[in-house]
C-alpha positions as CSV (number, residue, x, y, z in Angstrom):
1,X,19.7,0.7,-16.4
2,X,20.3,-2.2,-14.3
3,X,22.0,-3.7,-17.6
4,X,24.1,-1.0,-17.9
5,X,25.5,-1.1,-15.2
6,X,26.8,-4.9,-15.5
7,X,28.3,-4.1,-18.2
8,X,30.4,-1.5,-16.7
9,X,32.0,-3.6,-13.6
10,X,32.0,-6.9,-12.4
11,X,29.3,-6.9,-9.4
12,X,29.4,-9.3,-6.6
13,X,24.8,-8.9,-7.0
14,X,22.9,-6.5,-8.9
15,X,19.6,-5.7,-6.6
16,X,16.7,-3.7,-7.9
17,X,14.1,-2.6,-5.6
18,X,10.7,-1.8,-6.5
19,X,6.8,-1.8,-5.1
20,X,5.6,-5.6,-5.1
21,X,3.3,-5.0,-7.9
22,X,6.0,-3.9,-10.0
23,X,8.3,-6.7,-9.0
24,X,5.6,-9.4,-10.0
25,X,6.0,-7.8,-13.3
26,X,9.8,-7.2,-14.1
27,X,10.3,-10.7,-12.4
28,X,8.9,-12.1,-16.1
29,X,11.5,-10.5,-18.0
30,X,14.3,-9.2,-16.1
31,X,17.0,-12.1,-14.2
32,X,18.4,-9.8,-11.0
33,X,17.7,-9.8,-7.4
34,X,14.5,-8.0,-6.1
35,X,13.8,-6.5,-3.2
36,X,10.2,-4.9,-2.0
37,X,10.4,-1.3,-1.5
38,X,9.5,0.7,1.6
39,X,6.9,3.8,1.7
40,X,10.0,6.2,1.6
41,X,13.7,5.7,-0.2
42,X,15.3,5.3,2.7
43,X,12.6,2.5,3.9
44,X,13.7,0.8,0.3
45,X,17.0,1.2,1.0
46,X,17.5,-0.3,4.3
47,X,15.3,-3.7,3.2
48,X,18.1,-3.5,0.3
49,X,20.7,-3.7,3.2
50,X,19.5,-7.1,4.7
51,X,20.5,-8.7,1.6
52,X,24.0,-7.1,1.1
53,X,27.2,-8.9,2.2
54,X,29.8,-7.1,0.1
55,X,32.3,-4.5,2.4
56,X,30.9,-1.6,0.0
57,X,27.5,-0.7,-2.0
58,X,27.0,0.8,-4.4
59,X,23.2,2.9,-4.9
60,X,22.0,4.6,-7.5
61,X,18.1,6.0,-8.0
62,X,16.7,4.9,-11.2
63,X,15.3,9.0,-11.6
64,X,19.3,9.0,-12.3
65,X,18.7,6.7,-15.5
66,X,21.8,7.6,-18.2
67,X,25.1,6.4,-16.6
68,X,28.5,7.9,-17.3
69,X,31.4,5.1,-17.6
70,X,33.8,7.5,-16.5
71,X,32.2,8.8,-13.3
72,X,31.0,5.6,-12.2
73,X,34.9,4.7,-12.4
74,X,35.8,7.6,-10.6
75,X,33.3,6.6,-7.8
76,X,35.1,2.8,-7.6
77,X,38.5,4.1,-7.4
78,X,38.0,6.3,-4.6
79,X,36.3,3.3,-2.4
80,X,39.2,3.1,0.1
81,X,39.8,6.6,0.9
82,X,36.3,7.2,2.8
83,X,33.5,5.8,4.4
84,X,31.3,7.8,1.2
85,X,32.3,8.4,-2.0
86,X,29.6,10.9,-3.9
87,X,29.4,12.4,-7.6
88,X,29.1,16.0,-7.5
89,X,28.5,19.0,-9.6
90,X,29.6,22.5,-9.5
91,X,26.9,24.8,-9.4
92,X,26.9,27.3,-12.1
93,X,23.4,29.1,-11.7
94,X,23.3,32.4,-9.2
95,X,21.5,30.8,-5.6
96,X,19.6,32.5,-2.8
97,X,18.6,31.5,0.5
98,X,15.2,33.0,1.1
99,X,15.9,36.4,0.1
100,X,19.8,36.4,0.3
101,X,22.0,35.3,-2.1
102,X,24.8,32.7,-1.2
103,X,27.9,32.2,-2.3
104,X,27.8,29.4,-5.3
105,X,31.7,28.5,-4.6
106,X,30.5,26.6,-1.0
107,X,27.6,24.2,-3.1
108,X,27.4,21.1,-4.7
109,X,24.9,19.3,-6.6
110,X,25.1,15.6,-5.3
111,X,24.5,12.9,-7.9
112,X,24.5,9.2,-7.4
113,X,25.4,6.4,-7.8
114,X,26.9,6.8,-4.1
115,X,29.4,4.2,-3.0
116,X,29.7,3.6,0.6
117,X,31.2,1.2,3.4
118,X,28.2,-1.0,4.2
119,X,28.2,-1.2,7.3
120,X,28.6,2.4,7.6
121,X,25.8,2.7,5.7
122,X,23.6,0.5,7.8
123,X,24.1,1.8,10.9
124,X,23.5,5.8,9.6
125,X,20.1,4.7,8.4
126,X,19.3,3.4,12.0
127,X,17.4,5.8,13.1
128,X,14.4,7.2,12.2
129,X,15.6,10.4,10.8
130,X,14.8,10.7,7.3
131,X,17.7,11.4,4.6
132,X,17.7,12.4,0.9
133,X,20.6,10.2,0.3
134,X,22.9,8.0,1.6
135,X,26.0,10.8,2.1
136,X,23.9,12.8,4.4
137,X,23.0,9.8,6.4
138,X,27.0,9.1,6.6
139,X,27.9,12.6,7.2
140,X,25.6,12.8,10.4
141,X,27.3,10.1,12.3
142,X,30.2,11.6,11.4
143,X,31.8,9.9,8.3
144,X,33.7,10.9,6.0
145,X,32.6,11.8,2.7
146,X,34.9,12.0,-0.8
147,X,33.5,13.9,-3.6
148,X,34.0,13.2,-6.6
149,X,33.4,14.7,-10.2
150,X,30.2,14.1,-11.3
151,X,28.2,14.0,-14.8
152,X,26.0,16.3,-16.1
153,X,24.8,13.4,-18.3
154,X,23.0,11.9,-14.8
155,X,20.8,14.0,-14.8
156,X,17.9,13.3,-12.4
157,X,14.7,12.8,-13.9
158,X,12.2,14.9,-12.1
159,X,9.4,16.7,-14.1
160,X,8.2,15.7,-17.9
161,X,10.7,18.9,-19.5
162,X,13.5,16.8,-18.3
163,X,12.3,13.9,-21.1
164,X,13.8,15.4,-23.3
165,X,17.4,15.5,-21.8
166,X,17.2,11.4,-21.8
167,X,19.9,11.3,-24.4
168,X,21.1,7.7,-23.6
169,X,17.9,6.3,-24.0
170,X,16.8,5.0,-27.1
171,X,13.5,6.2,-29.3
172,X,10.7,4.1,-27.9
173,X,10.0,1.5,-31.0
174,X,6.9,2.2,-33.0
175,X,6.2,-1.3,-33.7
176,X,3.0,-3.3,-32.8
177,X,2.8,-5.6,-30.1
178,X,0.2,-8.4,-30.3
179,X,-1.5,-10.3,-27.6
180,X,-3.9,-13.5,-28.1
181,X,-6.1,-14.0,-24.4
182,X,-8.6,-17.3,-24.5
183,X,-11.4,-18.2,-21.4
184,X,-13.6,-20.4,-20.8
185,X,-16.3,-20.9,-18.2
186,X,-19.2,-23.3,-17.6
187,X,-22.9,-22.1,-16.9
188,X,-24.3,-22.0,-13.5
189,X,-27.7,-21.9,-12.8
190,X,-28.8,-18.6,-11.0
191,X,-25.9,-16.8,-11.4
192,X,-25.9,-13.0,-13.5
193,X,-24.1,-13.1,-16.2
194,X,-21.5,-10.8,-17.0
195,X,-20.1,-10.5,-20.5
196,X,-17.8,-7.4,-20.8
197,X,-19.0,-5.8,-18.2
198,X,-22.8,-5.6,-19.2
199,X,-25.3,-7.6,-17.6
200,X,-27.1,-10.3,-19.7
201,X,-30.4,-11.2,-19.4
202,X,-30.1,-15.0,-19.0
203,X,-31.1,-17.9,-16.1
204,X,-27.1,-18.9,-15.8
205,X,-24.0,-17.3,-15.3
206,X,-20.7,-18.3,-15.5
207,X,-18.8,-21.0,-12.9
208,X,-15.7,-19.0,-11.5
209,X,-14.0,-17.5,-8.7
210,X,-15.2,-13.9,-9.9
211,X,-17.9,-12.9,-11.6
212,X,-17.4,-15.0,-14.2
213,X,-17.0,-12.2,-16.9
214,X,-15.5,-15.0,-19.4
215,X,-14.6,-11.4,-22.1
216,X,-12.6,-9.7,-19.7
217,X,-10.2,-12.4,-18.5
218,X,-9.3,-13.6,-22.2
219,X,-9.1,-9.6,-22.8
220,X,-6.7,-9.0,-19.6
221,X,-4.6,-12.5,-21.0
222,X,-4.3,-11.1,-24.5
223,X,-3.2,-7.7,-22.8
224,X,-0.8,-9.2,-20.7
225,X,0.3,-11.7,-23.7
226,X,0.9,-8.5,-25.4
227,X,3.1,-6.9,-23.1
228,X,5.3,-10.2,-21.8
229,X,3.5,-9.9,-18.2
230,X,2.3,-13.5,-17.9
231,X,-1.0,-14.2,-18.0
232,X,-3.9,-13.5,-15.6
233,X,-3.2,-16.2,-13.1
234,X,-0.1,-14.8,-11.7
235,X,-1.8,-11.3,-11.1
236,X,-5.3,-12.5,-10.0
237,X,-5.0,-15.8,-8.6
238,X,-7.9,-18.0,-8.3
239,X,-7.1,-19.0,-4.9
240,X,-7.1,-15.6,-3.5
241,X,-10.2,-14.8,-1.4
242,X,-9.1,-11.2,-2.2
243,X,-10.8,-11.8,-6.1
244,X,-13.8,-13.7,-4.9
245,X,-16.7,-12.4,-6.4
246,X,-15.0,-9.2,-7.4
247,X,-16.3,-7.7,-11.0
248,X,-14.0,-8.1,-13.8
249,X,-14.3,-4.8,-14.8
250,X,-11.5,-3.9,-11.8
251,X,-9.3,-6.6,-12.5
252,X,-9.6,-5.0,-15.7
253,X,-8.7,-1.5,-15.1
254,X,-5.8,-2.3,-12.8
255,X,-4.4,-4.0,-16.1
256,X,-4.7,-1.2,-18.0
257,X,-3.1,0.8,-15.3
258,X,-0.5,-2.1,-15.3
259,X,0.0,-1.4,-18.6
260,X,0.4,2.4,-18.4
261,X,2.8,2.7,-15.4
262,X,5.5,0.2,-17.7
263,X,4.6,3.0,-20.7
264,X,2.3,1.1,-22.7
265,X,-0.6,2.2,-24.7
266,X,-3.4,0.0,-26.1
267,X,-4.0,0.1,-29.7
268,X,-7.3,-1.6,-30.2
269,X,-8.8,-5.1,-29.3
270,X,-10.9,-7.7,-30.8
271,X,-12.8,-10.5,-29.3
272,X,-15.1,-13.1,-30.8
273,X,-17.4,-14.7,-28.0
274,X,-18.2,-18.0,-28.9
275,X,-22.2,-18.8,-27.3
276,X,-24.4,-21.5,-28.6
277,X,-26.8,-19.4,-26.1
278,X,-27.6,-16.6,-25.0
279,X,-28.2,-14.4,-28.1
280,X,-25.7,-11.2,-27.7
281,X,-26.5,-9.4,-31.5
282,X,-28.6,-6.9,-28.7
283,X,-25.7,-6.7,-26.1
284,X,-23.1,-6.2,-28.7
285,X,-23.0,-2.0,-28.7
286,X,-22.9,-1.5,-25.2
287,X,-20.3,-4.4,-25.2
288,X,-18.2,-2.3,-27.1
289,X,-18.8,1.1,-25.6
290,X,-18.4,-0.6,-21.8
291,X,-14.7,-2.1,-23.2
292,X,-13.9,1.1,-24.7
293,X,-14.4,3.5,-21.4
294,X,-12.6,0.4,-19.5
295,X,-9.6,1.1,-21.5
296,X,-9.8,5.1,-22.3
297,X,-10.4,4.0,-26.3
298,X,-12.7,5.5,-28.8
299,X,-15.4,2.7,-29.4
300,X,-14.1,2.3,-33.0
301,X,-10.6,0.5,-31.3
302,X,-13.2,-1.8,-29.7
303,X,-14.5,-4.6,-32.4
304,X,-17.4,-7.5,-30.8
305,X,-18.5,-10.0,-32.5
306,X,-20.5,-12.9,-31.7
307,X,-20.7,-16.5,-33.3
308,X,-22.3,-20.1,-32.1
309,X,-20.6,-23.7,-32.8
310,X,-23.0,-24.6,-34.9
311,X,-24.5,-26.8,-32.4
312,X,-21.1,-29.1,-31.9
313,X,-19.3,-29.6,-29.0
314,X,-19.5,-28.7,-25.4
315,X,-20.9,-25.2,-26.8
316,X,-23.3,-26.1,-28.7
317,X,-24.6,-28.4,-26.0
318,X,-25.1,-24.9,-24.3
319,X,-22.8,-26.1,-21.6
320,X,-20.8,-22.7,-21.2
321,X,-18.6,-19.7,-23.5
322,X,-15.6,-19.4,-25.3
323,X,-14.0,-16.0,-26.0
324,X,-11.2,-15.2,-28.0
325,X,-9.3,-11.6,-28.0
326,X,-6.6,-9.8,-30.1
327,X,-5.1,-6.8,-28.8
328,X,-2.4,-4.8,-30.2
329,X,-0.2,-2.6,-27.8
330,X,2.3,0.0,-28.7
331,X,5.5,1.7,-26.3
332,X,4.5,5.6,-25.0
333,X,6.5,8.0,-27.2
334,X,8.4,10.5,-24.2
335,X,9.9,12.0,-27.0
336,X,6.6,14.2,-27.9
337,X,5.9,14.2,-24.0
């Protein structure tokens, strides 16, 4: 959307504002401003403001996702002659106030993008009244607001029906996307060992700011490789007392939530654990069945396997694991929502 919209006039700044979670994520991919949301749109809105220095704005909810070239231009050219200039439909459907029915002729639907003065703007949303948009917040200081014709082509996305009137978007791609993760971690003495999720009987554990669980992380890396997120680092950071100690198995499920609320969905994974010691062929089912209610996957999407070093290296010196993982992700199809 935020593409779209540079393509269709030459923007002073192009500001996206979004929860800080999913800022750490667009941030990887996506080269515009961001600005951490509020707990309402209006909260959003006004830590937008703070950043803006241009004489109008220009806002536009994402719900509102296919643009039309020719409203937004009939939005710009009316910037002068107000301190609001809204998009706004005719309503065609009978209305009734509680048990009355009005007259249709005196509605709108109001659309945005909205354009208004700034500091118009800014000093309507300084109160804390809540409003749905930015015109009504203009219109109760007294400002004056332009309509203007409006699209039936922005429509706002609201329930899951209204998928299917996302005509500008294009088919979500049914092609694979594959992630490789990789961890390592040394033995400690005394420690439980984790290894996807399942305890292991063993003396040691794993050296690490979690648990340790050596499977997960290269499975969360490989899921985030997968998806372009980074890796596991930028997400849960090793110097964060918030992720001391803290089982894997969370870190875990927020990435597959991660995953979900950017419209991903998991095709299977596949890790090879690298031990000289302990001996896993006992711990290998519930391995799998553990990682498959982890990530809502039959247990047949979930492939463990086990292997030494053959006695070489820093492994086979039973100094710590290696794991390995493969994961294949694929885009949610809206179309059969």
């Amino acid at each position: 959307v935020a593409d779209n919209f540079q393509m269709l006039y030459s923007f002073k700044d192009t500001m996206i504002v979004s929860s800080k979670d999913d800022i750490q994520s667009m941030s990887n991919f996506a080269n515009y401003s961001f600005v951490e949301g509020g707990t309402s749109r209006q909260e959003s809105l006004k830590n937008a403001l703070k950043n803006v220095k241009t004489d109008f704005v220009l806002v536009s909810d994402i719900a509102r996702c296919c643009l039309d070239n020719a409203m937004i231009n009939r939005v710009i050219s009316a910037k002068k002659n107000s301190s609001c200039v809204v998009p706004a439909l005719k309503v065609v459907d009978t209305l009734y106030f509680q048990n009355s029915p009005i007259d249709r002729e005196n509605t709108k639907i109001i659309q945005t993008p909205q354009l208004s003065c700034t500091q118009t703007l800014k000093k309507a949303l300084a109160t804390d009244r809540e409003f749905s948009d930015d015109s009504s917040a203009i219109a109760s200081q007294g400002g004056e607001i332009i309509f203007v014709e409006g699209s039936a082509k922005a429509h706002k996305l609201t329930t899951v029906e209204d998928l299917s009137k996302l005509s500008c978007l294009e088919k979500p791609s049914t092609k694979a996307l594959i992630g490789f993760g990789i961890d390592i971690h040394p033995f400690l003495e005394g420690k439980q060992m984790m290894l996807c999720g399942v305890k292991i009987d063993s003396s040691f554990g794993f050296k690490a700011h979690s648990d340790g669980d050596v499977a997960i992380h290269a499975l969360i890396d490989a899921l985030l490789g997968a998806a372009g997120l980074g890796d596991i680092g930028e997400f849960y950071p090793d110097t964060s007392d918030e992720y001391k100690g803290i089982d894997s198995s969370e870190l875990l499920k927020d990435t597959v939530r991660r995953l979900s609320d950017f419209g991903y969905v998991i095709g299977n994974v596949d890790l090879t654990i690298i031990a000289q010691t302990p001996k896993l062929l006992n711990y290998k089912k519930a391995m799998r069945f553990n990682l498959a209610k982890l990530l809502n996957l039959k247990p047949n999407l979930v492939n463990i396997k086990a292997t030494t070093a053959e006695k070489l290296g820093w492994i086979g010196r039973k100094e710590g694991v290696a794991v390995e993982a493969v994961t294949t992700l694929y885009y949610y199809d809206w179309t059969q929502a």
